[in-house]
N, CA and C atoms as an extended XYZ file, in Angstrom:
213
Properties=species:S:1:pos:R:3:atomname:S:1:resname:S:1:resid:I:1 pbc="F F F"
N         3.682      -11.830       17.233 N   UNK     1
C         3.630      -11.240       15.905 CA  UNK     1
C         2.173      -10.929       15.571 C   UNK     1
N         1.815       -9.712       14.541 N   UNK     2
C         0.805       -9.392       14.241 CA  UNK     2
C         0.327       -9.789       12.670 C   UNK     2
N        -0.519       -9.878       12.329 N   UNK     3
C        -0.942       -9.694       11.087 CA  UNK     3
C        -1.458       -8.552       10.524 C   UNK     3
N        -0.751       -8.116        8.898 N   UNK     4
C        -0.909       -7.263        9.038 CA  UNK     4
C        -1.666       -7.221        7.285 C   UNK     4
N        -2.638       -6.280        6.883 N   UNK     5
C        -3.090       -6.728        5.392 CA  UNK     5
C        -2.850       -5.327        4.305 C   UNK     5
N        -2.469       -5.185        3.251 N   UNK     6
C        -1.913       -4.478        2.321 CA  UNK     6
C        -3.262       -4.516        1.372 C   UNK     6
N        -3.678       -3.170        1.194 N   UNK     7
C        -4.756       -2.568        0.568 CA  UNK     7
C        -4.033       -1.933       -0.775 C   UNK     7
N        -4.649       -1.922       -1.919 N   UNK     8
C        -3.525       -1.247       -2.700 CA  UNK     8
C        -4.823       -1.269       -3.904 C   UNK     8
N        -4.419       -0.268       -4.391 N   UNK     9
C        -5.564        0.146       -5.225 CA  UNK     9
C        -4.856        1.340       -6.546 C   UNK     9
N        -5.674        1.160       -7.269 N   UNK    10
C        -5.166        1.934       -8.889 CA  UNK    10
C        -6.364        2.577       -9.572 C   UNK    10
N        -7.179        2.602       -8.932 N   UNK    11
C        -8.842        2.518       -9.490 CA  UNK    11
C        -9.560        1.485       -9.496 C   UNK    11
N        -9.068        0.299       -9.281 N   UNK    12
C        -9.303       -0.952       -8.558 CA  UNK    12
C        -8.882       -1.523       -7.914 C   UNK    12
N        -9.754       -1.833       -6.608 N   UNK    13
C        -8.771       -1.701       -5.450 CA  UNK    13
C        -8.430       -3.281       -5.410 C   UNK    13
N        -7.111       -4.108       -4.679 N   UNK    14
C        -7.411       -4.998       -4.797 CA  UNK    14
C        -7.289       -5.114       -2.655 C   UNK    14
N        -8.053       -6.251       -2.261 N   UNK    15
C        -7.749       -6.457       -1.254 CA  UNK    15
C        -7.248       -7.338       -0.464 C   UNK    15
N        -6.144       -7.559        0.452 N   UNK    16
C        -5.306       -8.748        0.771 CA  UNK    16
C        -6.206       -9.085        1.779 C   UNK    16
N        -6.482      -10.609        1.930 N   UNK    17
C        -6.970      -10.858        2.412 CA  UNK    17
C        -6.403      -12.141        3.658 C   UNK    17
N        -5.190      -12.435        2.786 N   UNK    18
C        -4.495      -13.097        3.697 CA  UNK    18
C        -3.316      -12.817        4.932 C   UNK    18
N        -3.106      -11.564        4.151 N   UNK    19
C        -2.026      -10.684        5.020 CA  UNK    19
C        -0.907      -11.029        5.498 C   UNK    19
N        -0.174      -10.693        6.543 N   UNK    20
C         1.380      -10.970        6.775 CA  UNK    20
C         1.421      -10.694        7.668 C   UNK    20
N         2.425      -11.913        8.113 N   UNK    21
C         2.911      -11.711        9.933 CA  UNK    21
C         3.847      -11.006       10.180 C   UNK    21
N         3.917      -10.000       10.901 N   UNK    22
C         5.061       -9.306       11.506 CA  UNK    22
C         5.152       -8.581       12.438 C   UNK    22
N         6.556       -8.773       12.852 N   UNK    23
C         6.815       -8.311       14.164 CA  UNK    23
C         5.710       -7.378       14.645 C   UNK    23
N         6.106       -6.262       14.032 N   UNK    24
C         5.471       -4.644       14.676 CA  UNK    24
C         5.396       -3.839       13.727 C   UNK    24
N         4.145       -2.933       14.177 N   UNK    25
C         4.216       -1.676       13.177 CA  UNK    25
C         5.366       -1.299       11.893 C   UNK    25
N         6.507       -1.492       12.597 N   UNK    26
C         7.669       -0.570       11.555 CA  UNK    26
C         7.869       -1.016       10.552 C   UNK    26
N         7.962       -2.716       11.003 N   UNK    27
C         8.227       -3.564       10.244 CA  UNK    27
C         7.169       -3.787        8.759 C   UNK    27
N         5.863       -3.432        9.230 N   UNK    28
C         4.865       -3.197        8.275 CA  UNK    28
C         4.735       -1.953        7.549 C   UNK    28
N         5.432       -0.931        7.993 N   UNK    29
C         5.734       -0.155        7.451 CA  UNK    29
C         6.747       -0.149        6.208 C   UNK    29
N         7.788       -1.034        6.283 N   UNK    30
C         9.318       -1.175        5.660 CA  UNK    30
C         8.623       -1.857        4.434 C   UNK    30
N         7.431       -2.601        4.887 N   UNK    31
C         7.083       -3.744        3.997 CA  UNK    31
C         6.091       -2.839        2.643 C   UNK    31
N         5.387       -2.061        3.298 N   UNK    32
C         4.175       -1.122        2.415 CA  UNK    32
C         5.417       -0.059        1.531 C   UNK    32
N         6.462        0.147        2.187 N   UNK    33
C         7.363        0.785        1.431 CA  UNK    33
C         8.035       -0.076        0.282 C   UNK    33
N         8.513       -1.007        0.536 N   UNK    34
C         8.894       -2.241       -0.444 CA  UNK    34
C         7.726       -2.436       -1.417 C   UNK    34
N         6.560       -2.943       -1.110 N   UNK    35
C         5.255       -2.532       -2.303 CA  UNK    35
C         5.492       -2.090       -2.903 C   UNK    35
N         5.570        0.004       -2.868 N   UNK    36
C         5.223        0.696       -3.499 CA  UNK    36
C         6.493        0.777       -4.396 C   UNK    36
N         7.403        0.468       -4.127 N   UNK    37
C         8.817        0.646       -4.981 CA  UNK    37
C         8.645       -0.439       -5.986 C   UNK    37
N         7.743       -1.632       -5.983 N   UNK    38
C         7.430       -2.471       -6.878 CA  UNK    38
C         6.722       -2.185       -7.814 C   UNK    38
N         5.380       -1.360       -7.194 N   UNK    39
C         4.475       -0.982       -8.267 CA  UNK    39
C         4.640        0.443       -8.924 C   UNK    39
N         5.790        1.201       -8.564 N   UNK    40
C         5.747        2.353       -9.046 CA  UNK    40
C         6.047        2.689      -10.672 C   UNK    40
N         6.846        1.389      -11.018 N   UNK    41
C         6.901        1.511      -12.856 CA  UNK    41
C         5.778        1.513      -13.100 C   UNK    41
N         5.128        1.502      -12.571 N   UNK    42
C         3.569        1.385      -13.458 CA  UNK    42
C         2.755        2.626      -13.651 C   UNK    42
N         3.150        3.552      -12.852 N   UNK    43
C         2.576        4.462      -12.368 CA  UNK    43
C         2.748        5.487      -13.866 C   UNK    43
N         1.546        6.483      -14.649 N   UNK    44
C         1.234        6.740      -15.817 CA  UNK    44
C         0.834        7.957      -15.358 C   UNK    44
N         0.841        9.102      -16.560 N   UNK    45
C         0.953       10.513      -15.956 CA  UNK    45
C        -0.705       10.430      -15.469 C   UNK    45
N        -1.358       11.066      -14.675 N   UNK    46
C        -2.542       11.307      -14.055 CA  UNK    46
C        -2.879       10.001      -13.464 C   UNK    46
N        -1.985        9.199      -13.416 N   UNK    47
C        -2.361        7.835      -12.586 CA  UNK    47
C        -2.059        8.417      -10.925 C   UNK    47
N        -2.754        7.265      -10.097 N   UNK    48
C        -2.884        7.466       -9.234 CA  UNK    48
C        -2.701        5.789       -8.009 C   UNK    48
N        -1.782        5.361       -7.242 N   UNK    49
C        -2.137        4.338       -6.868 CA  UNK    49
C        -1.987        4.646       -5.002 C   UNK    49
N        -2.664        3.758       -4.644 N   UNK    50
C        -3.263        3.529       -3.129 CA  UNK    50
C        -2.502        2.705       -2.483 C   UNK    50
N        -1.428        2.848       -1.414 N   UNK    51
C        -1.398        1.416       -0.565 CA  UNK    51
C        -1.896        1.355        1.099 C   UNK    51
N        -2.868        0.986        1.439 N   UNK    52
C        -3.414        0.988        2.584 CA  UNK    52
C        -2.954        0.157        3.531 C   UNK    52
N        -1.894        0.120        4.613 N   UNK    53
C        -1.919       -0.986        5.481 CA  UNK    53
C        -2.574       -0.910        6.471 C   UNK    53
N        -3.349       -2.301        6.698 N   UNK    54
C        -4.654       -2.160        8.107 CA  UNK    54
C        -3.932       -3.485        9.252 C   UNK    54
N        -4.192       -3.199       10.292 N   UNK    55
C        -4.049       -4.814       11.249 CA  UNK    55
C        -5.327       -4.773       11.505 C   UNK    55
N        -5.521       -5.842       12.683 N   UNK    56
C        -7.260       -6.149       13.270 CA  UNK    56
C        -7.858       -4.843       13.675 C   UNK    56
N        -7.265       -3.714       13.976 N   UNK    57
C        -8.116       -2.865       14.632 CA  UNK    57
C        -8.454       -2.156       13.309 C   UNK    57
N        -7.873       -2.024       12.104 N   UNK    58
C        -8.592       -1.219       10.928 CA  UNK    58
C        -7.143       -0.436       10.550 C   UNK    58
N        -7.255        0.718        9.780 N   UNK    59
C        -6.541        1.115        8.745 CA  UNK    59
C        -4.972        1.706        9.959 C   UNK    59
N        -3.680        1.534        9.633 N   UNK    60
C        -2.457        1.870       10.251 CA  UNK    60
C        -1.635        3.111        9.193 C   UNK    60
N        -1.383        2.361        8.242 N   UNK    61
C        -0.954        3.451        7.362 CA  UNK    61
C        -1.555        3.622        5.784 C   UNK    61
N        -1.765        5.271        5.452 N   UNK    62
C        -1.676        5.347        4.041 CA  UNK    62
C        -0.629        5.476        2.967 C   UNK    62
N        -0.225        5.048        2.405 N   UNK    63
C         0.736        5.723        1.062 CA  UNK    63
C         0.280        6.312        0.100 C   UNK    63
N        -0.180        7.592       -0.999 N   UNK    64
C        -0.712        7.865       -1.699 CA  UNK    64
C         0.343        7.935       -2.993 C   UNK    64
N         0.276        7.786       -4.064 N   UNK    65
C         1.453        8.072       -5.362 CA  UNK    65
C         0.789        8.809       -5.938 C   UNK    65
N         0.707       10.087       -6.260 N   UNK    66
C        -0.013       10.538       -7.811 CA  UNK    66
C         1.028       10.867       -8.773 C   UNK    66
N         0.261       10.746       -9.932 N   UNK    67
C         1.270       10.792      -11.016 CA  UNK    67
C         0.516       12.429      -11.694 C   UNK    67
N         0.528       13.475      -12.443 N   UNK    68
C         0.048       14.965      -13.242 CA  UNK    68
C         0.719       14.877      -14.022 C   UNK    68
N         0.054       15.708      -15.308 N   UNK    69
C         0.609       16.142      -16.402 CA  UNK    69
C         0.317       17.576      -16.365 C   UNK    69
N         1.263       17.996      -16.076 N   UNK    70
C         0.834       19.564      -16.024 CA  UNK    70
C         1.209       20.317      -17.427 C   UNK    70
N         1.506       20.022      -18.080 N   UNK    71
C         0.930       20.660      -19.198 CA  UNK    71
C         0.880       19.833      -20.839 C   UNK    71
């Protein structure tokens, strides 16, 4: 199993530092998806939030959310 750490940011980023064991990639994938479905009530028109997942070698996946008010 790998460790894997969840970056997530709103304009302040926060950073995991303890991270999570799992299997493989996908699985860290399923997991950064589960995140963002948590933090998305939050999400405010021109808001914007970040979820970064990294393992030891550095950054694996981005998620970006933006929120616009277009008019």
């Amino acid at each position: 199993m790998s460790r894997y750490f969840f970056r997530i940011s709103n304009g302040k980023p926060y950073d995991d530092d303890i991270g999570e064991e799992l299997p493989n990639e996908g699985e860290a994938w399923l997991s950064a998806k589960r995140l963002v479905r948590d933090i998305e009530d939050t999400l405010e028109p021109d808001g914007k939030w970040v979820v970064e997942v990294r393992d030891a070698e550095g950054p694996l996946y981005l998620i970006s959310i933006d929120g616009r008010k277009l008019r």
